[in-house]
C-alpha positions as CSV (number, residue, x, y, z in Angstrom):
1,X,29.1,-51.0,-17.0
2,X,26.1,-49.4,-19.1
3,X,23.8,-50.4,-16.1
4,X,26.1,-48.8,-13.8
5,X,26.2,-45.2,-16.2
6,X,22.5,-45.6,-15.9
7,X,21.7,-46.1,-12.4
8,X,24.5,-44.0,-10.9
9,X,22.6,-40.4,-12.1
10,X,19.3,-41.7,-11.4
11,X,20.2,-42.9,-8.0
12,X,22.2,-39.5,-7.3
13,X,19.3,-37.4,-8.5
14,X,16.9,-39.8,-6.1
15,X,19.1,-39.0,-3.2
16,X,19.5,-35.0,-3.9
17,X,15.4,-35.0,-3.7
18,X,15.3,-37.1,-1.1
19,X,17.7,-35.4,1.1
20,X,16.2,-32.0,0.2
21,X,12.3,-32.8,0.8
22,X,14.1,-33.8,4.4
23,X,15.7,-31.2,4.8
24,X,12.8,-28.7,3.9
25,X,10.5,-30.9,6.0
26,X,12.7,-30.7,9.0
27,X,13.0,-26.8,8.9
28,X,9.7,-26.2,8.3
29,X,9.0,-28.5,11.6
30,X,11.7,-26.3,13.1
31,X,10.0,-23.0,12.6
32,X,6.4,-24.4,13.1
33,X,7.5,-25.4,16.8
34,X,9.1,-21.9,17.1
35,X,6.3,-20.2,16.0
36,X,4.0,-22.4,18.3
37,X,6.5,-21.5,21.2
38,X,7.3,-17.4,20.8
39,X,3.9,-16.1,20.1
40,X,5.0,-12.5,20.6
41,X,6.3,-12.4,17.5
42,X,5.4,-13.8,14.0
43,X,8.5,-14.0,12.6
44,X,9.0,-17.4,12.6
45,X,5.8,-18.4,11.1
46,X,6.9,-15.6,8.4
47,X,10.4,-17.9,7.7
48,X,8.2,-20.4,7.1
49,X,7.6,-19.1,3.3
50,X,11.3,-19.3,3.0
51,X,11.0,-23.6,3.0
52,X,10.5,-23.6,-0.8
53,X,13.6,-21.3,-2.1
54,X,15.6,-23.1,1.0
55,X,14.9,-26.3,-0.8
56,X,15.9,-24.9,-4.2
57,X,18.9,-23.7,-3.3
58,X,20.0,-27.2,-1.0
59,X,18.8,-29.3,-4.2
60,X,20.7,-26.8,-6.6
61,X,24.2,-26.8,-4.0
62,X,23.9,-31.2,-3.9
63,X,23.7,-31.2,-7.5
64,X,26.7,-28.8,-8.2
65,X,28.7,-31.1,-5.7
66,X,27.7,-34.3,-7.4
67,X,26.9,-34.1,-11.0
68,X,30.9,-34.9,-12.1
69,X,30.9,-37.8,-10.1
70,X,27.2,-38.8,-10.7
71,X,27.8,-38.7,-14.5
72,X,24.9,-36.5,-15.0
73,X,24.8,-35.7,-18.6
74,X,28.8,-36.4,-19.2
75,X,28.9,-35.0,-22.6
76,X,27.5,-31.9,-21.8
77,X,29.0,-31.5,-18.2
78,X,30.2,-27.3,-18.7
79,X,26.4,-26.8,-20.4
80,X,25.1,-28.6,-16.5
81,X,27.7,-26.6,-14.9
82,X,26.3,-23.2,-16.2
83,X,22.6,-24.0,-15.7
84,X,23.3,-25.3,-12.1
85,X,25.0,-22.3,-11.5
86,X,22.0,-20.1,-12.9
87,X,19.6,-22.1,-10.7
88,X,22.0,-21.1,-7.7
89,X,22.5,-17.5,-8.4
90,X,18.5,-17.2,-8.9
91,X,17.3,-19.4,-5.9
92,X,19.8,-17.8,-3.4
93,X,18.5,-14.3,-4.6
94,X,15.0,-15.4,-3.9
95,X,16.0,-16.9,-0.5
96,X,17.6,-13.5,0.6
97,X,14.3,-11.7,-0.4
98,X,12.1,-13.7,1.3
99,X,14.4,-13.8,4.2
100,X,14.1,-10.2,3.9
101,X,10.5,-9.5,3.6
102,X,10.0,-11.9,6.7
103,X,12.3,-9.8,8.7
104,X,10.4,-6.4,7.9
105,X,6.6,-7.9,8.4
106,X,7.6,-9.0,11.5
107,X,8.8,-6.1,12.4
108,X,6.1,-4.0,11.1
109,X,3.7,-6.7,13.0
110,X,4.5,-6.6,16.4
111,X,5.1,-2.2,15.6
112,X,1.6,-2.4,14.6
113,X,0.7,-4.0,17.5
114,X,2.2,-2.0,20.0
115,X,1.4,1.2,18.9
116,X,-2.5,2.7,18.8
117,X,-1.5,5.9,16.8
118,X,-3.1,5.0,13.4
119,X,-1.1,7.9,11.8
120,X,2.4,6.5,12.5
121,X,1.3,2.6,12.1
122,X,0.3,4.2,8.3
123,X,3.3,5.9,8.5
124,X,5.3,3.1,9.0
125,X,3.2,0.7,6.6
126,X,4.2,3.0,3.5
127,X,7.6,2.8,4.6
128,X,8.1,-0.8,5.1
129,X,6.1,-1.6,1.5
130,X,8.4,1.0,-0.3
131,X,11.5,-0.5,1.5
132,X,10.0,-4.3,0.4
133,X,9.4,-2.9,-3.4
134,X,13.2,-1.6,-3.4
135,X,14.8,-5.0,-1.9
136,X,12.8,-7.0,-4.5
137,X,13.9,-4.8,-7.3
138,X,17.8,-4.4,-6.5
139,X,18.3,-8.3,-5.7
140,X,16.8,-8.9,-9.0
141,X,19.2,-6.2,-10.5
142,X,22.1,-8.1,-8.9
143,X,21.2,-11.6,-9.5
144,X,20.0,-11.0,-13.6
145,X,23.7,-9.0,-13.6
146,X,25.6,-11.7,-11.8
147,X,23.6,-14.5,-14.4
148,X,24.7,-12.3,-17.0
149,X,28.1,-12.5,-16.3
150,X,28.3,-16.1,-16.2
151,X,28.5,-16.1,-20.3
152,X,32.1,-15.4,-21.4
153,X,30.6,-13.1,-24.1
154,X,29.1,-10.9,-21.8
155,X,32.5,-10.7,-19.6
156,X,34.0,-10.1,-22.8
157,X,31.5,-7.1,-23.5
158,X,32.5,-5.4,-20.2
159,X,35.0,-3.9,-20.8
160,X,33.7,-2.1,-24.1
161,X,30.5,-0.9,-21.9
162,X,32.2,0.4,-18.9
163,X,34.4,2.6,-21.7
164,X,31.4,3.7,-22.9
165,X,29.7,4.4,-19.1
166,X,29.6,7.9,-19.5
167,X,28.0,8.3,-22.6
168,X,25.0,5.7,-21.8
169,X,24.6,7.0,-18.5
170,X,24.0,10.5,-20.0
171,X,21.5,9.3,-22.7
172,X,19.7,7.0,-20.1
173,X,19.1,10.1,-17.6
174,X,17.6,12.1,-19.9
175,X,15.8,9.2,-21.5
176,X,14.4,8.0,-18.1
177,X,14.1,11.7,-16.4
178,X,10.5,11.3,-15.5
179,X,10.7,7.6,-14.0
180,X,13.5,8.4,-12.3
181,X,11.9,12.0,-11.4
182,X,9.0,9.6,-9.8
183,X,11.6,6.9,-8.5
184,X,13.0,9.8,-5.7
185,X,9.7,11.1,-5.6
186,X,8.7,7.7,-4.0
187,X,11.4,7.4,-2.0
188,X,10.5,11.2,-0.6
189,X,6.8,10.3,0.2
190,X,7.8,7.4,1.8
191,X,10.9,9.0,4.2
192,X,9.2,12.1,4.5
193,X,6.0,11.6,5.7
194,X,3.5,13.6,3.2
195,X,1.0,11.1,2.5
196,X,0.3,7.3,3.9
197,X,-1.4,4.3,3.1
198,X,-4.3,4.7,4.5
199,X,-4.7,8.6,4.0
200,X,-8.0,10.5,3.0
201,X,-7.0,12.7,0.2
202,X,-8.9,15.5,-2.1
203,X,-6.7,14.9,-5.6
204,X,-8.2,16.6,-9.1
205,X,-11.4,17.3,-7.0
206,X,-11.9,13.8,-6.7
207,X,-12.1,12.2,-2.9
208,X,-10.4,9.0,-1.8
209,X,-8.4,7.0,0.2
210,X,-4.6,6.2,-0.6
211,X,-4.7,2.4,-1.5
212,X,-1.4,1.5,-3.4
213,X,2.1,3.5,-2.9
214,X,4.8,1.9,-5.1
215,X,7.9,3.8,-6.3
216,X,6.7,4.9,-9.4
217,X,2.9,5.6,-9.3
218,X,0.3,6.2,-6.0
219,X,-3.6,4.4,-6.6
220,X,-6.4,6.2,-4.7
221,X,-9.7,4.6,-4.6
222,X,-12.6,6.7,-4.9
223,X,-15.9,7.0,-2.4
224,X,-17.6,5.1,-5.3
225,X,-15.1,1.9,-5.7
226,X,-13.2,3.7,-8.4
227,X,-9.5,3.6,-9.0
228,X,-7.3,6.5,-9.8
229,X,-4.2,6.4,-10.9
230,X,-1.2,9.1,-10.3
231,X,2.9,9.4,-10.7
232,X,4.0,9.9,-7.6
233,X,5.5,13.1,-8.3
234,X,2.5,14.7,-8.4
235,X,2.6,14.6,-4.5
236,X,5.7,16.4,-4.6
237,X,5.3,19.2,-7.3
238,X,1.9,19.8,-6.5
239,X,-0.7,20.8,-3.8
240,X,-3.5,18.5,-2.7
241,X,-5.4,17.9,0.3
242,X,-4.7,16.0,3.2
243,X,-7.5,15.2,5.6
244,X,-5.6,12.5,7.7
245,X,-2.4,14.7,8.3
246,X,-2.0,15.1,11.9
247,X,-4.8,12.8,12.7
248,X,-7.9,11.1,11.3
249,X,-9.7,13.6,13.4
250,X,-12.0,15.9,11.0
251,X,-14.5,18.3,11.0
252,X,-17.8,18.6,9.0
253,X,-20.1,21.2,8.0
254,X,-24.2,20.8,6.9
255,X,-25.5,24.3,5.2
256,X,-29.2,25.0,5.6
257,X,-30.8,27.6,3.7
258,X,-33.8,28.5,5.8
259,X,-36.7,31.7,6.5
260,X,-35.7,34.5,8.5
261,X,-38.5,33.2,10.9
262,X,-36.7,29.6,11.4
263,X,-36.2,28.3,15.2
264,X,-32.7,28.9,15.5
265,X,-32.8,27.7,19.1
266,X,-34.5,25.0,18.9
267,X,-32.5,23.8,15.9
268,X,-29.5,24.1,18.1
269,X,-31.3,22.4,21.1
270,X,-32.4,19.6,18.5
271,X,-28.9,19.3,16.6
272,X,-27.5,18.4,19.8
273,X,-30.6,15.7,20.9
274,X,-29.8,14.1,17.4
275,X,-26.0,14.1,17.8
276,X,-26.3,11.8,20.9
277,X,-28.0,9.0,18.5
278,X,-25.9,9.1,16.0
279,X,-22.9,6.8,16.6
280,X,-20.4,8.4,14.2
281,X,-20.1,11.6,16.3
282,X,-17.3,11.7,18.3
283,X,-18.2,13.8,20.9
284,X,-16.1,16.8,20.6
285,X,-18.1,19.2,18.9
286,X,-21.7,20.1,18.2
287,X,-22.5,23.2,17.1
288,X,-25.2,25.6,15.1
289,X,-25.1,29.4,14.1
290,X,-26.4,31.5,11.6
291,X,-23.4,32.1,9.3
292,X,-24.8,34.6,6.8
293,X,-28.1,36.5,5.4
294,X,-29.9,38.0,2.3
295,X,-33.0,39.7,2.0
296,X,-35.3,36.5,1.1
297,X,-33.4,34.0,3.9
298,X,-30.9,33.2,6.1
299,X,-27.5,30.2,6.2
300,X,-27.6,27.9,9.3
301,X,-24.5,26.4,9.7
302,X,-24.4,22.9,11.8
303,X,-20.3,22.0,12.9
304,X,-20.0,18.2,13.9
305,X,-17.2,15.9,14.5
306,X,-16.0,12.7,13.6
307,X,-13.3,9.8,14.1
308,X,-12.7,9.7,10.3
309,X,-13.4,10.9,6.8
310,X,-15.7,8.2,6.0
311,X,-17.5,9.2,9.4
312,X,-18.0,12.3,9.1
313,X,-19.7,11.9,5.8
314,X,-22.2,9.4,7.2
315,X,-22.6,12.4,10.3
316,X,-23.3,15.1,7.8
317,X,-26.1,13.0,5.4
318,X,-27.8,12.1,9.1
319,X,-28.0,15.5,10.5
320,X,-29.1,17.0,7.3
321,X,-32.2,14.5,7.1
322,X,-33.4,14.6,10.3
323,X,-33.0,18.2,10.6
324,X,-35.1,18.6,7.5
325,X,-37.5,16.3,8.4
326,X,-38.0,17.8,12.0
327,X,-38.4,20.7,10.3
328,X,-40.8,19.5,7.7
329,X,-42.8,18.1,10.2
330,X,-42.9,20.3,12.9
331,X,-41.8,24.3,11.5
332,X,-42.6,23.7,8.4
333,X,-42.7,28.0,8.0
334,X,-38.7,27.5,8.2
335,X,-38.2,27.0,5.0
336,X,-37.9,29.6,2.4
337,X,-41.3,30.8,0.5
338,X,-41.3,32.4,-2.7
339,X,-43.7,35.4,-2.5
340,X,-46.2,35.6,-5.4
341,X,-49.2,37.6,-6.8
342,X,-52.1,37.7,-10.0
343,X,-50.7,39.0,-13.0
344,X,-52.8,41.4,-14.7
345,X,-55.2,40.1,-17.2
346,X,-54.5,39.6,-20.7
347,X,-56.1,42.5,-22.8
């Protein structure tokens, strides 16, 4: 009879994993030929990362069904009960979100892949990550509240708190008025479209690109691989500059300050000899003009194009160089002289 107390959890537990590595193993087959078979869509390969809570959750359901008869821990059968039923809550609320965020990278995916706008791919990119961010954090605000509920005491307690609702809820929004200023302030950038993943930005004088857009704060990293860090309502109190809005499109300027005598013409007839070399022009526009004078010189001002920020960067630094060294070379009385002449002697 001892023997039989023994074996009966042991071979009960053996079955539950058994029947639940089977289980996971046949569903993961099942996706891995659906995957191989609707290559339009990655969805199913996506599912696959749901195998490991789907396990959990099988293992955790078998166990609730068989521990009485089993004899699993017999003295402490209501403490099995409540942990079992922990494991369930828990594992089912990280089934749902990875159910979840399979469903909304697929779908992103195949948007991605269907449409060549970069603007409204970015667009849709922030979106979906915000949407992710806020289906992680309210399935783990259910299933800790649900857990919670499971002790007597806390059941007990609920009634005293909901009396008391009003009061907290006061004291809590005045206590939490700046995260939850940058909580809708999240929400806002991502539903309205004001700045992207993906977006060149001007921010504190400091140029970047949007890296990182959570709920709460917005990381741009730097030309020079730094990191900066900003509340996201910043974005929404506050003006900044937007080079990708509307279009990655941009414009760029190179300045020279140059001798009334400079070639104009042929700096224009050379700007646009250059431009044809240079692979990060775009084609659209390729300009020069003299933009202002004083009495000792004169601003040149060359206008290019480019596909990007980053590109039109690289443009600007290689029409500025070989500009000045065609100059250097061949006008070198283009540049500005500084007029000079003997002081009188000492007496």
């Amino acid at each position: 009879m001892e023997m039989e107390n023994v074996l009966r959890p042991v071979v009960a537990l053996a079955a539950v994993l058994v029947l639940t590595l089977l289980a996971g193993w046949l569903l993961d087959l099942l996706l891995r030929k659906a995957d191989a078979r609707h290559t339009e869509t990655p969805l199913w390969g996506l599912l696959r990362r749901c195998v490991p809570p789907f396990r959990l959750v099988l293992a955790t359901g078998l166990l609730q069904a068989s521990y009485r008869r089993a004899g699993v821990f017999p003295a402490h059968r209501a403490a099995v009960g409540h942990v079992l039923a922990l494991l369930m809550i828990a594992s089912t609320a990280w089934l749902l979100v990875r159910i979840a965020t399979a469903v909304v990278d697929s779908v992103y995916s195949r948007y991605a892949a269907s449409h060549p706008n970069e603007a409204r791919v970015r667009r849709v990119r922030t979106q979906v990550t915000l949407i992710q961010r806020v289906l992680v954090a309210v399935a783990v605000v259910v299933s800790v509240a649900a857990m919670l509920l499971t002790f007597p005491a806390m059941r007990v307690a609920g009634a005293s708190m909901l009396a008391s609702a009003g009061v907290l809820g006061i004291v809590a929004g005045i206590a939490a008025q700046s995260s939850l200023g940058n909580l809708f302030a999240g929400l806002q950038i991502a539903f309205g479209d004001t700045v992207r993943i993906g977006d060149t930005v001007v921010v504190d004088k400091e140029w970047g690109t949007v890296e990182e857009i959570t709920l709460t704060f917005l990381v741009v990293r730097t030309w020079d691989e730094r990191r900066i860090t900003m509340p996201v309502s910043y974005f929404t109190s506050k003006p900044y500059e937007n080079w990708s809005r509307g279009g990655a499109e941009i414009t760029g300027t190179v300045f020279f300050h140059l001798d009334h005598a400079a070639p104009v013409a042929l700096m224009r007839d050379k700007l646009a000899e250059l431009l044809k070399d240079i692979p990060e022009w775009d084609g659209r526009t390729g300009s020069l003009a003299v933009t202002d004078t004083t009495p000792n010189t004169i601003v040149v001002r060359a206008v290019v194009t480019a596909r990007n920020a980053d590109e039109v960067w690289t443009l600007r630094c290689a029409v500025r160089e070989q500009l000045v060294t065609w100059l250097s070379a061949q006008h070198p009385y283009a540049f500005p002289r500084v007029t000079t002449s003997e002081s009188d002697p000492r007496p």
